[in-house]
Gaussian input, Z-matrix of N, CA and C with variables (Angstrom, degrees):
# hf/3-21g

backbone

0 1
 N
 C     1     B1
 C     2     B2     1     A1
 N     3     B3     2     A2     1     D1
 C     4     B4     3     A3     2     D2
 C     5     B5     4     A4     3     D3
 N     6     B6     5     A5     4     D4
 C     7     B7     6     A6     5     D5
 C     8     B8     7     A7     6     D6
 N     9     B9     8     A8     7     D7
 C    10    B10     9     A9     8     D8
 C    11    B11    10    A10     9     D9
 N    12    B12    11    A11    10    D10
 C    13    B13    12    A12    11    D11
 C    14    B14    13    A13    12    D12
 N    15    B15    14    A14    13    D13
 C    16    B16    15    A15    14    D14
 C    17    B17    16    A16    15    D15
 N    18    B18    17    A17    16    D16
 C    19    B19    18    A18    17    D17
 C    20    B20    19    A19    18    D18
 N    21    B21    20    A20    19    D19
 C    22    B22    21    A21    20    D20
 C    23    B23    22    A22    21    D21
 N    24    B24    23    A23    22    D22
 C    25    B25    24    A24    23    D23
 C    26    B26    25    A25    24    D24
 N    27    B27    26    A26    25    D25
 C    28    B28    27    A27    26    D26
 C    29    B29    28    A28    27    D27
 N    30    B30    29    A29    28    D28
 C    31    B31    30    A30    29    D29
 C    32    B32    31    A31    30    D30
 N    33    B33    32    A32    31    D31
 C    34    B34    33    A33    32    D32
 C    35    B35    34    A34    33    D33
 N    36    B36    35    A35    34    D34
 C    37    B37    36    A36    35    D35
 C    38    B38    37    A37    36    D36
 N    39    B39    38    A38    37    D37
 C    40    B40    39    A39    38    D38
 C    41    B41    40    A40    39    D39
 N    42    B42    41    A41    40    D40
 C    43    B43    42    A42    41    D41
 C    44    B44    43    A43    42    D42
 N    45    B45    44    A44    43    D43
 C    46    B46    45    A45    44    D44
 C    47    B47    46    A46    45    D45
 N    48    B48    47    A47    46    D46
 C    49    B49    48    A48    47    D47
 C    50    B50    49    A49    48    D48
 N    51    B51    50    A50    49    D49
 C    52    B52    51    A51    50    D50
 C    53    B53    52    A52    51    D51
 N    54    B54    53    A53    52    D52
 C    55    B55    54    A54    53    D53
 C    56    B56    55    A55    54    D54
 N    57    B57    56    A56    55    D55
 C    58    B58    57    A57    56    D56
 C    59    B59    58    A58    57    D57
 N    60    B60    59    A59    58    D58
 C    61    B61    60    A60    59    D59
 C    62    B62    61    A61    60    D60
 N    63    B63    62    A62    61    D61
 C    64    B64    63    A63    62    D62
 C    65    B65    64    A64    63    D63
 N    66    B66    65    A65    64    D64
 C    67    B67    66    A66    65    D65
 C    68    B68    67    A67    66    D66
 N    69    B69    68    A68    67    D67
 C    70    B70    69    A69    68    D68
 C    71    B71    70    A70    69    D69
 N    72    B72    71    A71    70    D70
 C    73    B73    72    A72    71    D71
 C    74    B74    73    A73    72    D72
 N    75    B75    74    A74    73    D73
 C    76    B76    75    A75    74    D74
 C    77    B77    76    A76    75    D75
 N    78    B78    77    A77    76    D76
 C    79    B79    78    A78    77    D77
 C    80    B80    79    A79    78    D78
 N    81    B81    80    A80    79    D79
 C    82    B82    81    A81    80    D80
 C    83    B83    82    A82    81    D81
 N    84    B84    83    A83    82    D82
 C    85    B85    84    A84    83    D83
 C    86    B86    85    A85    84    D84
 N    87    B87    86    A86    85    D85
 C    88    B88    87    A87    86    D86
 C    89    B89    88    A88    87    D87
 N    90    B90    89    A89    88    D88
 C    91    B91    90    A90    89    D89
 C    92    B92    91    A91    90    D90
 N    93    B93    92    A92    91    D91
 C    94    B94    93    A93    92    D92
 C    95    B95    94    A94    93    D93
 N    96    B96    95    A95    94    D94
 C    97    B97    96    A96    95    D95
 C    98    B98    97    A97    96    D96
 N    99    B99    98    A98    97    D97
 C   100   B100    99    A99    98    D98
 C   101   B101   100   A100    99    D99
 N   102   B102   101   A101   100   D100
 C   103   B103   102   A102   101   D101
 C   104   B104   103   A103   102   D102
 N   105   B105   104   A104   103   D103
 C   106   B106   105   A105   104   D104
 C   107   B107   106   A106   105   D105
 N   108   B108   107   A107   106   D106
 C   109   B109   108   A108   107   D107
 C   110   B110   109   A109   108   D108
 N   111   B111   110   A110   109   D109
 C   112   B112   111   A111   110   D110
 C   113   B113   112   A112   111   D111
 N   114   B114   113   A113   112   D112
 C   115   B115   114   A114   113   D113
 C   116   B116   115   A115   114   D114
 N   117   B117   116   A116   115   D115
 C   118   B118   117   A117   116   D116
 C   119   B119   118   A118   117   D117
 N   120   B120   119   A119   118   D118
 C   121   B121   120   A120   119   D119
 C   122   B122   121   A121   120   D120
 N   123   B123   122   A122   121   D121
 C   124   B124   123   A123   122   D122
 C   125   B125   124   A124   123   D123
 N   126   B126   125   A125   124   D124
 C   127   B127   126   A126   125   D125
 C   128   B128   127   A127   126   D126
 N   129   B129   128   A128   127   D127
 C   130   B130   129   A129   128   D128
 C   131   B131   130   A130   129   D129
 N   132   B132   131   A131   130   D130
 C   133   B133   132   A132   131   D131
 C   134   B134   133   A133   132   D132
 N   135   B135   134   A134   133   D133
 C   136   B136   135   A135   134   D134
 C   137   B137   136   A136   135   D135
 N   138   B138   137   A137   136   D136
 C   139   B139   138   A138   137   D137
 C   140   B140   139   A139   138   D138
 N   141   B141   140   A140   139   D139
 C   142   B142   141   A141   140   D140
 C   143   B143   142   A142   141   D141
 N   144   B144   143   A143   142   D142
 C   145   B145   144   A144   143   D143
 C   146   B146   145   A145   144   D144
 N   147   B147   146   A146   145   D145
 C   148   B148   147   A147   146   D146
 C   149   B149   148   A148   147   D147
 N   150   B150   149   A149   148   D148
 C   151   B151   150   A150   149   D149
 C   152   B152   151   A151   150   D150
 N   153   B153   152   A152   151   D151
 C   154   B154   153   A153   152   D152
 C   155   B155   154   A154   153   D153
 N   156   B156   155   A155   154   D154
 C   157   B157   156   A156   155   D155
 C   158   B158   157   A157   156   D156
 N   159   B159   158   A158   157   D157
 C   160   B160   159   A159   158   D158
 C   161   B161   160   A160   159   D159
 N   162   B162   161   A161   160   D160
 C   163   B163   162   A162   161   D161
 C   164   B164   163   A163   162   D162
 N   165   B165   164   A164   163   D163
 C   166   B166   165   A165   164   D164
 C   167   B167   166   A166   165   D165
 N   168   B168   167   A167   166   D166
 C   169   B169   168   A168   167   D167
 C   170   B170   169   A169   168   D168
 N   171   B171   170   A170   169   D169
 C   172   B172   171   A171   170   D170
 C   173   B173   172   A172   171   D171
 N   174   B174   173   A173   172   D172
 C   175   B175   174   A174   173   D173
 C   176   B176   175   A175   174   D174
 N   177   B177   176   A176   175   D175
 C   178   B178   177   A177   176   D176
 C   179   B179   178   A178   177   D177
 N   180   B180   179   A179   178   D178
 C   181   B181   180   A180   179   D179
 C   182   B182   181   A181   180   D180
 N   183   B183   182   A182   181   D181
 C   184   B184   183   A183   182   D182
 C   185   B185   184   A184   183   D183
 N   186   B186   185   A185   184   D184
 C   187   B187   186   A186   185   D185
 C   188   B188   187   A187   186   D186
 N   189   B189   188   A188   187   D187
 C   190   B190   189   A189   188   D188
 C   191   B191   190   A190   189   D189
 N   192   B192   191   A191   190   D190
 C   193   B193   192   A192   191   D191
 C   194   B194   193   A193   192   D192
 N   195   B195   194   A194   193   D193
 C   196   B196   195   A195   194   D194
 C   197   B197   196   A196   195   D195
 N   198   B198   197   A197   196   D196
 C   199   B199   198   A198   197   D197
 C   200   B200   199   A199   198   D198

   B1=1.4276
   B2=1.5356
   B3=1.4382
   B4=1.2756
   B5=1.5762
   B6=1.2339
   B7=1.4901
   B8=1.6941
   B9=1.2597
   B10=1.8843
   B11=2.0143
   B12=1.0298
   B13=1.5474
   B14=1.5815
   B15=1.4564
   B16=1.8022
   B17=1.7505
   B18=1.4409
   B19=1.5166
   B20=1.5258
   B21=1.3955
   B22=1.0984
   B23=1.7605
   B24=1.4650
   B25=1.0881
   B26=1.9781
   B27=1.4030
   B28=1.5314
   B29=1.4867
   B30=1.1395
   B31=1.4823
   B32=1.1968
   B33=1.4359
   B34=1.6520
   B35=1.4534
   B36=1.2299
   B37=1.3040
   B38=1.3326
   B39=1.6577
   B40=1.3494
   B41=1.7976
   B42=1.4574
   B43=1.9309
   B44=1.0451
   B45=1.5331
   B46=1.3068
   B47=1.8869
   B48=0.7511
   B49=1.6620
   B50=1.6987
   B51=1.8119
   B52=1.1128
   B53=2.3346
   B54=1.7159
   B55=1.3991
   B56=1.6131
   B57=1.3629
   B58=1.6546
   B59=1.7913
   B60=1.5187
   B61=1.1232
   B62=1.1461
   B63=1.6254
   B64=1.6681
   B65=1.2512
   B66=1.5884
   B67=1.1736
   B68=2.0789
   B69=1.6861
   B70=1.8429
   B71=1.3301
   B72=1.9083
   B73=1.6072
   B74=1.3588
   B75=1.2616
   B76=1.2604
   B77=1.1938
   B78=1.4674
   B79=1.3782
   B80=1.7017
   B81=1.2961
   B82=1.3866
   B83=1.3953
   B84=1.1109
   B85=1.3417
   B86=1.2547
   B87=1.4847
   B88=1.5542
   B89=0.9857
   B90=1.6531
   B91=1.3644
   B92=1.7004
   B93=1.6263
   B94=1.1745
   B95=1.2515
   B96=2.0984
   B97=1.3807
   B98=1.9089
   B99=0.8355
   B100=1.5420
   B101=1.3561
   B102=1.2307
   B103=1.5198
   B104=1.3646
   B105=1.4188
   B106=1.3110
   B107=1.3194
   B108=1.5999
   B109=1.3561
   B110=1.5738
   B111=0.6950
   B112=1.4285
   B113=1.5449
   B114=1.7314
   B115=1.8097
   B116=1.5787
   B117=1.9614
   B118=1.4871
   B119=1.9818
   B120=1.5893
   B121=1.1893
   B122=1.6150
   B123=1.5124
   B124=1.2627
   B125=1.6076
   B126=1.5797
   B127=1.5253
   B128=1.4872
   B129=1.2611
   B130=1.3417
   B131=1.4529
   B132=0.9761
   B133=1.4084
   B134=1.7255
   B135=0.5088
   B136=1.9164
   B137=1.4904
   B138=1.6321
   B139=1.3453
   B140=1.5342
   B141=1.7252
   B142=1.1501
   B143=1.4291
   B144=1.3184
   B145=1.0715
   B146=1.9288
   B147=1.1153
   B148=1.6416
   B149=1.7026
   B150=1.1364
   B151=1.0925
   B152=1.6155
   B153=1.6569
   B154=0.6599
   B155=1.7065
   B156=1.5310
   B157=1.2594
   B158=1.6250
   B159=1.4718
   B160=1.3002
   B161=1.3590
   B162=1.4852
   B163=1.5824
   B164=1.4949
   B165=1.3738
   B166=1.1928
   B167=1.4382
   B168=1.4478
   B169=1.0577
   B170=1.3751
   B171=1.1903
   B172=1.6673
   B173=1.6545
   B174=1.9104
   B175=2.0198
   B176=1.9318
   B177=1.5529
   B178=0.8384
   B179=1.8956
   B180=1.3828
   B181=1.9924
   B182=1.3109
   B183=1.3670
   B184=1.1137
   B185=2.0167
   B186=0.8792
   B187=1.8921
   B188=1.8608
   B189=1.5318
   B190=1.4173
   B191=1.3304
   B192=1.0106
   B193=1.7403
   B194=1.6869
   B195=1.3583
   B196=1.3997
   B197=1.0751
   B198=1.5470
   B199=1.4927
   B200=2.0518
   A1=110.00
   A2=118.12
   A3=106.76
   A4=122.49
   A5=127.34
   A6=142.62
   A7=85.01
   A8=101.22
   A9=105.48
   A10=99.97
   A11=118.89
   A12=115.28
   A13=104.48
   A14=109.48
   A15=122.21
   A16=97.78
   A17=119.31
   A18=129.20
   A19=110.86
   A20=108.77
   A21=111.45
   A22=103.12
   A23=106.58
   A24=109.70
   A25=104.83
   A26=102.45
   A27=93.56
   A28=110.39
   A29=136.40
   A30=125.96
   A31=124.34
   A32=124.81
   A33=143.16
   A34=109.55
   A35=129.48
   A36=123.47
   A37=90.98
   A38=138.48
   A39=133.95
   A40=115.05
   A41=96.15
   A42=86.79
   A43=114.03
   A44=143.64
   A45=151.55
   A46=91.69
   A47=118.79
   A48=106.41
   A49=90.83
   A50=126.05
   A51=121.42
   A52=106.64
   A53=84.64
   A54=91.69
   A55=122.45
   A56=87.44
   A57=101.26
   A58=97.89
   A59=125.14
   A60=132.28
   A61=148.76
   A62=84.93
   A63=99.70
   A64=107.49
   A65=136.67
   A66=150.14
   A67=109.75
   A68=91.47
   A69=105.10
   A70=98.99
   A71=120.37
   A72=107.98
   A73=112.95
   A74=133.62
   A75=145.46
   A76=120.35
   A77=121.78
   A78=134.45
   A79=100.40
   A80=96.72
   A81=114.32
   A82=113.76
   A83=117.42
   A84=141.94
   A85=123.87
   A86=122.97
   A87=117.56
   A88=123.77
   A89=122.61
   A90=109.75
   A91=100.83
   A92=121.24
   A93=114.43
   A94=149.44
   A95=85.74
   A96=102.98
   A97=111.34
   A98=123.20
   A99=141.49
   A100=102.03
   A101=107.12
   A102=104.84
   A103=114.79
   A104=133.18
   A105=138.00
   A106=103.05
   A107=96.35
   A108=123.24
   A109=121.87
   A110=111.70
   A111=139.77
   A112=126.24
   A113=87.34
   A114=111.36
   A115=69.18
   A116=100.64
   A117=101.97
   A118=115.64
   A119=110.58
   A120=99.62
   A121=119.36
   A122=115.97
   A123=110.89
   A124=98.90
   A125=121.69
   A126=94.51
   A127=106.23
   A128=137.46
   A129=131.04
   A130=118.77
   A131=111.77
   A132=125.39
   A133=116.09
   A134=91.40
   A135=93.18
   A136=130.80
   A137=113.79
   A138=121.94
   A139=81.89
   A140=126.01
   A141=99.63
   A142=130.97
   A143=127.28
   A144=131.37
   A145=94.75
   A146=104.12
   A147=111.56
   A148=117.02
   A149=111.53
   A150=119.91
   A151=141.24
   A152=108.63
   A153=145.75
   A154=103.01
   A155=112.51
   A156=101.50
   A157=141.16
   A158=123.01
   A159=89.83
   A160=106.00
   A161=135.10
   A162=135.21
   A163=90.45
   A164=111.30
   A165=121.90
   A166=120.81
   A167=145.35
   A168=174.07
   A169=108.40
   A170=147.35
   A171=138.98
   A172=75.53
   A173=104.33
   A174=98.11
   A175=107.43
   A176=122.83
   A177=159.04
   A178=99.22
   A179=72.72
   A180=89.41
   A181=120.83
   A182=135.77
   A183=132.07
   A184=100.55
   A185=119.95
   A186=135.78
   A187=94.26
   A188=95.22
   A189=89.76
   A190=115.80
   A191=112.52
   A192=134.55
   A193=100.30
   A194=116.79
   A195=117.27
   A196=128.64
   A197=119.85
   A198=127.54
   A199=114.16
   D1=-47.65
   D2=173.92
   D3=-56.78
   D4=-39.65
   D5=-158.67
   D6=-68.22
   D7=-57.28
   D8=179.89
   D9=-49.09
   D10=-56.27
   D11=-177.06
   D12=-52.14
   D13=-65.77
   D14=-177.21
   D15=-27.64
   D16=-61.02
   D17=-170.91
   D18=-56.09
   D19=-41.65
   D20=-157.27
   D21=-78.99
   D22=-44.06
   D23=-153.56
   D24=-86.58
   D25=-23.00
   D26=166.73
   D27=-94.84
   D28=9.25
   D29=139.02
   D30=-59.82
   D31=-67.07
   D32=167.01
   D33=-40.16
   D34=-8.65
   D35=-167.82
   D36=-106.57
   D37=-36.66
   D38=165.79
   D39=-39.24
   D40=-52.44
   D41=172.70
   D42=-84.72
   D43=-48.97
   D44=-164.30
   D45=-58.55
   D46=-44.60
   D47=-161.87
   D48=-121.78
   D49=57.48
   D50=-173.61
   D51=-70.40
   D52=-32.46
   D53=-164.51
   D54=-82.28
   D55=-13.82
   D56=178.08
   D57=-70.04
   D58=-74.22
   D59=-174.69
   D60=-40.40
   D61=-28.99
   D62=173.96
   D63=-107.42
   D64=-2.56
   D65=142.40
   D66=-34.95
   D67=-56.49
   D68=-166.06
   D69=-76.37
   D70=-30.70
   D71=174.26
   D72=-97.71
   D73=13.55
   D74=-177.22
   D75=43.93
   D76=75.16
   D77=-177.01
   D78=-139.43
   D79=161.50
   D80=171.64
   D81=-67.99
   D82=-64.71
   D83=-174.24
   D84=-151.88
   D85=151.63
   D86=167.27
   D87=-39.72
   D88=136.77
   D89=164.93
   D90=-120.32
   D91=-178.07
   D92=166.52
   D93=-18.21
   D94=-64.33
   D95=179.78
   D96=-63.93
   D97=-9.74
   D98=-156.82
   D99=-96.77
   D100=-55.67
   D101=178.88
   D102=-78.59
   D103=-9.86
   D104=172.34
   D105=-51.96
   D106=-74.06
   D107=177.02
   D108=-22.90
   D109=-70.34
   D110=149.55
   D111=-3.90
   D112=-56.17
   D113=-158.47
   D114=-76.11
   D115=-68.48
   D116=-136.89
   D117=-54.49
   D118=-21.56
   D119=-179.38
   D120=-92.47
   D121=4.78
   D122=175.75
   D123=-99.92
   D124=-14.20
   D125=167.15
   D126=-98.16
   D127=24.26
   D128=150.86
   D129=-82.17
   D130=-29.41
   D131=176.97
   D132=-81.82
   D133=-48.28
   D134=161.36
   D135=-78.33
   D136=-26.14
   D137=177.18
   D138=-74.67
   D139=-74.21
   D140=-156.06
   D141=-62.92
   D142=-2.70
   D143=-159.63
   D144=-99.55
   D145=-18.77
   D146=157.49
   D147=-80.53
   D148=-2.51
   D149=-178.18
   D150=70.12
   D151=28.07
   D152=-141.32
   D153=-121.30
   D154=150.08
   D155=146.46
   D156=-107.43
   D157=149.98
   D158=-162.62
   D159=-101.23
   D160=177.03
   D161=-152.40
   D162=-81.38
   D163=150.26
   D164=159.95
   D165=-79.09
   D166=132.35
   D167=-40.62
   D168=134.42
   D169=132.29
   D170=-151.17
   D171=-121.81
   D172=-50.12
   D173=-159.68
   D174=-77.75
   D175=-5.16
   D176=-176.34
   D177=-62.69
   D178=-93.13
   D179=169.11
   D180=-56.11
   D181=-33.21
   D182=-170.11
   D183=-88.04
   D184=-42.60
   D185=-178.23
   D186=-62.45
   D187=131.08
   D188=143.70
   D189=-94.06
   D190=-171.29
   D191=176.11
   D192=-60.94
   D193=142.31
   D194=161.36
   D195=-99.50
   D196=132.83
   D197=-153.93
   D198=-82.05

């Protein structure tokens, strides 16, 4: 039940607090690359914390992070 809350609640916090965030990374709005970003490190962070590994990603590994 918690892992279901953990998911839920750092997703919902991407829209619920859209203006705060992109305020602190200084963007207008989401863009693609942003929301990738996004996806790919909140399901690394939860797979591993399930203990798990998570799939490797070729555009993943090759991209850094967007600033």
């Amino acid at each position: 039940m918690h892992l279901i809350f953990l998911i839920w609640s750092s997703t919902q916090h991407y829209g619920n607090f859209d203006t705060q965030i992109l305020g602190i990374m200084n963007r207008a709005q989401y863009d693609t690359d942003m929301i990738e970003d996004i996806s790919n490190f909140l399901s690394q962070v939860i797979l591993r914390g399930c203990g798990l590994d998570p799939p490797k990603h070729s555009a993943m590994q090759m991209k850094e992070p967007s600033q």
